[in-house]
C-alpha positions in Angstrom: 21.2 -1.7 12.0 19.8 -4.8 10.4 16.2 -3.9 12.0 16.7 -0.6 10.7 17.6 -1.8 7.1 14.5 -4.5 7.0 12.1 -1.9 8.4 13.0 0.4 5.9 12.9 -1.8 3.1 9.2 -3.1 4.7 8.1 0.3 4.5 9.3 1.5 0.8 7.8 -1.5 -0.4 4.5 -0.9 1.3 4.2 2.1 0.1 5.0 1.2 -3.2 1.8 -1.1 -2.8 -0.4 1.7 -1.6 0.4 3.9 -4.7 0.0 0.7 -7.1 -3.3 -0.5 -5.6 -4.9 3.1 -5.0 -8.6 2.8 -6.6 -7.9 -0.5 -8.2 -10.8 -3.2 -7.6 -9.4 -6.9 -7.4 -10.6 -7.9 -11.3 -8.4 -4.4 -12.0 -5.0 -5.3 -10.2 -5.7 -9.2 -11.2 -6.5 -8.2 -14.9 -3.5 -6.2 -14.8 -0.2 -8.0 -16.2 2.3 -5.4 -15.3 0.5 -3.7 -11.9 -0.2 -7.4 -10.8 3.4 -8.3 -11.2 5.3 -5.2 -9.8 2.8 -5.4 -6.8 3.5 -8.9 -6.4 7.0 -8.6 -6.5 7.0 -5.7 -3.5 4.9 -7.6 -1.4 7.3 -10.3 -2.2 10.3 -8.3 -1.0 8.3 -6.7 2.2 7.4 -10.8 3.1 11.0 -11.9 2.7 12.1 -8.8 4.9 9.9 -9.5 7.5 11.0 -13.2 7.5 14.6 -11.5 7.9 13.7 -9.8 10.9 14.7 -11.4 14.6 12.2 -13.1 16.7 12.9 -10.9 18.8 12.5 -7.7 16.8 8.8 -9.2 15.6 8.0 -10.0 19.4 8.9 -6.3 20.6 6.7 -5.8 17.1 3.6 -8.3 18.3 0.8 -6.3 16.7 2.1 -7.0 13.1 0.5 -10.3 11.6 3.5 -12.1 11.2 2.2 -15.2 10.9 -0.3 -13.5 7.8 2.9 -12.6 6.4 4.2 -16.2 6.2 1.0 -17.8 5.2 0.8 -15.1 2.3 4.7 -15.7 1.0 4.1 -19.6 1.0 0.5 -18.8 -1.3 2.7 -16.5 -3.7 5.0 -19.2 -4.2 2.5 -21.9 -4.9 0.7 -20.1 -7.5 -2.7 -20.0 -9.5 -5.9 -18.8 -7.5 -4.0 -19.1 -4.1 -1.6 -16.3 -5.4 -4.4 -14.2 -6.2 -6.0 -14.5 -3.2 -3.0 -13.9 -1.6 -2.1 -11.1 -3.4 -4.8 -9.3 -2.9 -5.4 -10.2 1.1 -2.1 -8.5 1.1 -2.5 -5.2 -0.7 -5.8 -4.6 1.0 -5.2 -5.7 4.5 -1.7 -7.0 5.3 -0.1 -3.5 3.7 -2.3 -1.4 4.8 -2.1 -2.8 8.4 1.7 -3.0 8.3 2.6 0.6 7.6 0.1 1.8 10.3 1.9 -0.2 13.1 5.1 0.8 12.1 3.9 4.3 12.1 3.0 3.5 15.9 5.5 1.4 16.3 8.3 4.1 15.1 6.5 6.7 17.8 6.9 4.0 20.9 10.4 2.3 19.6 12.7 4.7 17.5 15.8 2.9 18.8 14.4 0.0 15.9 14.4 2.1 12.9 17.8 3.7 14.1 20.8 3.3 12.2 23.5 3.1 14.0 26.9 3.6 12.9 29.4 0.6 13.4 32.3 1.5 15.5 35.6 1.8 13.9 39.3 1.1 14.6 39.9 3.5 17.7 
Protein backbone atom coordinates (compact mmCIF):
# COMPACT_ATOMS: atom_id res chain seq x y z
CA UNK A 1 0.00 0.00 0.00
CA UNK A 2 2.72 2.43 0.79
CA UNK A 3 4.20 1.92 -2.84
CA UNK A 4 0.88 2.42 -4.10
CA UNK A 5 0.32 5.75 -2.03
CA UNK A 6 4.04 7.17 -3.07
CA UNK A 7 3.48 6.27 -6.75
CA UNK A 8 0.42 7.98 -6.86
CA UNK A 9 1.48 10.93 -5.18
CA UNK A 10 4.78 10.80 -7.79
CA UNK A 11 2.48 10.76 -10.54
CA UNK A 12 -0.19 13.65 -9.63
CA UNK A 13 2.63 15.78 -8.96
CA UNK A 14 4.28 15.00 -12.25
CA UNK A 15 1.59 15.78 -13.91
CA UNK A 16 1.00 18.79 -12.25
CA UNK A 17 4.56 19.80 -13.64
CA UNK A 18 3.71 18.85 -17.20
CA UNK A 19 0.60 21.14 -17.23
CA UNK A 20 2.67 24.04 -15.39
CA UNK A 21 5.65 23.77 -17.69
CA UNK A 22 3.72 23.12 -21.02
CA UNK A 23 5.29 25.88 -23.60
CA UNK A 24 7.20 27.73 -20.99
CA UNK A 25 10.96 28.41 -21.97
CA UNK A 26 13.43 28.38 -18.86
CA UNK A 27 13.65 32.60 -18.58
CA UNK A 28 9.46 32.06 -18.63
CA UNK A 29 9.09 29.49 -15.68
CA UNK A 30 12.34 31.21 -13.84
CA UNK A 31 10.78 34.75 -14.53
CA UNK A 32 7.75 33.48 -13.15
CA UNK A 33 7.15 34.01 -9.25
CA UNK A 34 4.04 32.00 -8.77
CA UNK A 35 4.58 29.15 -11.71
CA UNK A 36 8.23 28.86 -10.44
CA UNK A 37 7.11 28.29 -6.95
CA UNK A 38 4.10 25.89 -7.36
CA UNK A 39 6.37 23.86 -9.84
CA UNK A 40 9.01 23.85 -7.36
CA UNK A 41 6.98 22.85 -4.62
CA UNK A 42 5.56 19.55 -6.80
CA UNK A 43 8.72 18.48 -7.80
CA UNK A 44 9.57 18.99 -4.26
CA UNK A 45 6.77 16.65 -3.02
CA UNK A 46 7.42 13.93 -6.11
CA UNK A 47 11.53 14.03 -4.75
CA UNK A 48 10.55 13.56 -1.15
CA UNK A 49 8.16 10.62 -2.34
CA UNK A 50 10.53 8.98 -4.21
CA UNK A 51 13.00 9.20 -1.28
CA UNK A 52 10.00 7.48 0.74
CA UNK A 53 9.96 4.67 -1.51
CA UNK A 54 11.84 1.14 -0.39
CA UNK A 55 15.15 0.17 -1.89
CA UNK A 56 13.59 -2.34 -2.91
CA UNK A 57 10.57 -0.88 -4.59
CA UNK A 58 13.22 1.59 -6.63
CA UNK A 59 15.42 -1.50 -7.52
CA UNK A 60 12.29 -3.51 -9.01
CA UNK A 61 11.92 0.36 -10.51
CA UNK A 62 15.86 0.57 -11.89
CA UNK A 63 15.13 2.58 -15.00
CA UNK A 64 13.95 5.64 -12.93
CA UNK A 65 17.00 8.11 -12.09
CA UNK A 66 16.93 7.84 -8.65
CA UNK A 67 20.05 9.00 -7.94
CA UNK A 68 18.87 12.39 -10.34
CA UNK A 69 16.15 12.59 -8.04
CA UNK A 70 18.40 13.00 -4.90
CA UNK A 71 20.96 15.19 -6.54
CA UNK A 72 17.99 17.55 -7.70
CA UNK A 73 16.21 17.67 -3.88
CA UNK A 74 19.70 18.43 -2.33
CA UNK A 75 20.16 21.64 -5.26
CA UNK A 76 16.41 22.75 -4.30
CA UNK A 77 17.35 23.01 -0.86
CA UNK A 78 20.63 24.84 -1.30
CA UNK A 79 19.19 27.54 -3.33
CA UNK A 80 20.25 30.51 -5.81
CA UNK A 81 21.39 29.35 -9.44
CA UNK A 82 21.73 25.68 -8.32
CA UNK A 83 17.90 25.66 -7.64
CA UNK A 84 17.29 26.90 -11.00
CA UNK A 85 19.19 24.60 -12.62
CA UNK A 86 17.72 22.14 -10.74
CA UNK A 87 14.43 23.08 -11.29
CA UNK A 88 14.44 23.20 -14.56
CA UNK A 89 16.66 19.77 -15.27
CA UNK A 90 13.64 18.48 -13.40
CA UNK A 91 10.65 19.75 -15.26
CA UNK A 92 12.24 19.06 -18.66
CA UNK A 93 13.92 15.74 -18.08
CA UNK A 94 13.48 14.20 -14.69
CA UNK A 95 9.38 14.65 -14.99
CA UNK A 96 9.01 13.90 -18.12
CA UNK A 97 11.20 10.75 -17.86
CA UNK A 98 9.46 9.63 -14.66
CA UNK A 99 5.85 9.52 -15.76
CA UNK A 100 6.90 7.49 -18.84
CA UNK A 101 8.51 4.60 -16.75
CA UNK A 102 5.83 4.41 -14.52
CA UNK A 103 3.57 4.21 -17.47
CA UNK A 104 5.77 1.13 -18.40
CA UNK A 105 6.37 0.24 -15.26
CA UNK A 106 2.45 0.09 -14.25
CA UNK A 107 1.96 -2.28 -17.65
CA UNK A 108 4.91 -4.86 -16.32
CA UNK A 109 4.19 -4.50 -12.34
CA UNK A 110 0.53 -3.56 -11.45
CA UNK A 111 0.84 -5.44 -8.15
CA UNK A 112 3.10 -1.86 -7.15
CA UNK A 113 0.46 0.65 -7.75
CA UNK A 114 -2.17 -1.74 -6.11
CA UNK A 115 -3.86 -0.84 -3.09
CA UNK A 116 -4.45 -3.32 -1.09
CA UNK A 117 -6.87 -3.39 1.60
CA UNK A 118 -5.49 -4.16 5.24
CA UNK A 119 -7.02 -7.18 6.64
CA UNK A 120 -9.37 -6.74 9.55
CA UNK A 121 -10.37 -8.35 12.83
CA UNK A 122 -11.74 -11.81 11.45
Amino acid sequence: MLNATLLSIIEEAGVAVMILTEGLEEAELLGSRLTRAEVRRQVKTMSDAAAGLPMGTRTLLAEIDWDGWQAVARQLNEGGTAADAALWFAARSLVPAMLMWLRVYRQNQPELFVYQALAGPA
